[in-house]
N, C-alpha and C positions, 0 to 999 in steps of 0.2 A: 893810046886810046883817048886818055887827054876829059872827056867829057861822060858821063856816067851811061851806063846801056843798059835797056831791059829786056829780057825776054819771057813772054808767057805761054804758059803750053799748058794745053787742059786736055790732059788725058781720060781715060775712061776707066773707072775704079775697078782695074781687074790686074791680079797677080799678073798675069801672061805679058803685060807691058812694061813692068821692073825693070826686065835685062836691058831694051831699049835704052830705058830713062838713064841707068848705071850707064851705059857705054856712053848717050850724050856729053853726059856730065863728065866723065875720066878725058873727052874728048878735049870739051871746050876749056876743063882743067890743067889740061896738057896746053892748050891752047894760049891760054891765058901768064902762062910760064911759071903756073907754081911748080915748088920740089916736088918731085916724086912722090916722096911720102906725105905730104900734105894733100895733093891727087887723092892718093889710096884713103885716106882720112874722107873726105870731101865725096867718095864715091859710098863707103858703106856708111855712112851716114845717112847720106839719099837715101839709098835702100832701104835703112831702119824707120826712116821717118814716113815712107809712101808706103812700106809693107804697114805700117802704124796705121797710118790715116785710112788704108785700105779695108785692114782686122778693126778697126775700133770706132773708123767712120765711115764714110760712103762706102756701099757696097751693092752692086746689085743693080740691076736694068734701069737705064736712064740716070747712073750717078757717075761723078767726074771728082776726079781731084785736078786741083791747078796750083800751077809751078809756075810761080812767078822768079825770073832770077835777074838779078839786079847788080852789073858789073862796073867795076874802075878799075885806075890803074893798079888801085892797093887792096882791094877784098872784092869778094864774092859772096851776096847774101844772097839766100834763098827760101824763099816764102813758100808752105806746104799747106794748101788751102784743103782742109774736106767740108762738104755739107750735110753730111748724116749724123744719127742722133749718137752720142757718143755714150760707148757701157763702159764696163770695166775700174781700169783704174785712171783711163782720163775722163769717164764720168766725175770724178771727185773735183778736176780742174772747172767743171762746168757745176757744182756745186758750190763753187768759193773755198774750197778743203785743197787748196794747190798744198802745202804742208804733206798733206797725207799722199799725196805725189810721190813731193819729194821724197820721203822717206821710201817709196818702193823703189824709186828707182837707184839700184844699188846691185851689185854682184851677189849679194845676200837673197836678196828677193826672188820672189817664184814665179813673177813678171817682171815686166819695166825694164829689161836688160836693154831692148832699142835706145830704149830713151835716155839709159844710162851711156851707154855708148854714143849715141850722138851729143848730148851735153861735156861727152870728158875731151872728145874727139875736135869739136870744135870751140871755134875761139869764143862765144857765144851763141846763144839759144835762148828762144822764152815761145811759153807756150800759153796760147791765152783762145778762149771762146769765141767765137764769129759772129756774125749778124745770122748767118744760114743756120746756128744750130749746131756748128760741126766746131771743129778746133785748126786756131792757126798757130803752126809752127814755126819759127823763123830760124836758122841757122846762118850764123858769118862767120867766115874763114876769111884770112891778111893772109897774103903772100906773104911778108913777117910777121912772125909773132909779136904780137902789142907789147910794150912796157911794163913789167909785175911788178910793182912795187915788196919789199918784202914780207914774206908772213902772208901773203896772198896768192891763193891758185892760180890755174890758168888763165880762167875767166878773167 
């Protein structure tokens, strides 16, 4: 591929287009030659992040989320754009209380499971407020796993 590729797609904030978005992505994942289970990693991620953006951000007639996806020869990052007002527990991220985030998102918690599962699942994540009011999420995935030095998680 040699030179970096983008693609954008602004879907319409509704559950019923999920499956879609999963199958591009397992597609172009496939596509791209990562391992199988890095694919499977890289597909429910998607899902946890656009069911996310969809429950906690834009929702409802005339809202969009957009999927910016941003490809080389060596990772695949993916930007999950919403522009609706954000409740919950990514309210807190739009409060300056990322901490109080963190701490939900855990196996423990009675939320936040999405977001724990895409932060363990990929190679990085950060999640930060938009210019629209909504929250952007970014996820990257290496066809190899990055260098850990020791004493240090995946990230």
């Amino acid at each position: 591929m040699q030179e970096q590729q983008r693609i954008r797609l602004k879907i319409p904030s509704d559950y019923i287009y999920i499956s879609p978005i999963r199958a591009f992505i397992r597609h172009l994942a496939q596509r791209l030659e990562f391992p199988q289970m890095k694919v499977e990693d890289i597909e429910l991620t998607v899902d946890e992040i656009c069911n996310n953006a969809i429950e906690h951000g834009s929702r409802g007639a005339n809202s969009d989320l957009l999927l910016v996806l941003t490809l080389d020869d060596d990772c695949l990052e993916i930007l999950v754009r919403d522009k609706g007002k954000a409740k919950g527990v990514i309210s807190w991220l739009h409060s300056g209380r990322l901490e109080e985030v963190e701490k939900q998102m855990s196996p423990k918690g009675e939320r936040g499971h999405g977001i724990f599962l895409a932060k363990i699942l990929s190679d990085r994540m950060d999640m930060k407020p938009n210019a629209h009011g909504g929250t952007d999420v970014r996820i990257v995935f290496f066809k190899k796993s990055p260098s850990v030095e020791v004493g240090e998680g995946r990230k």
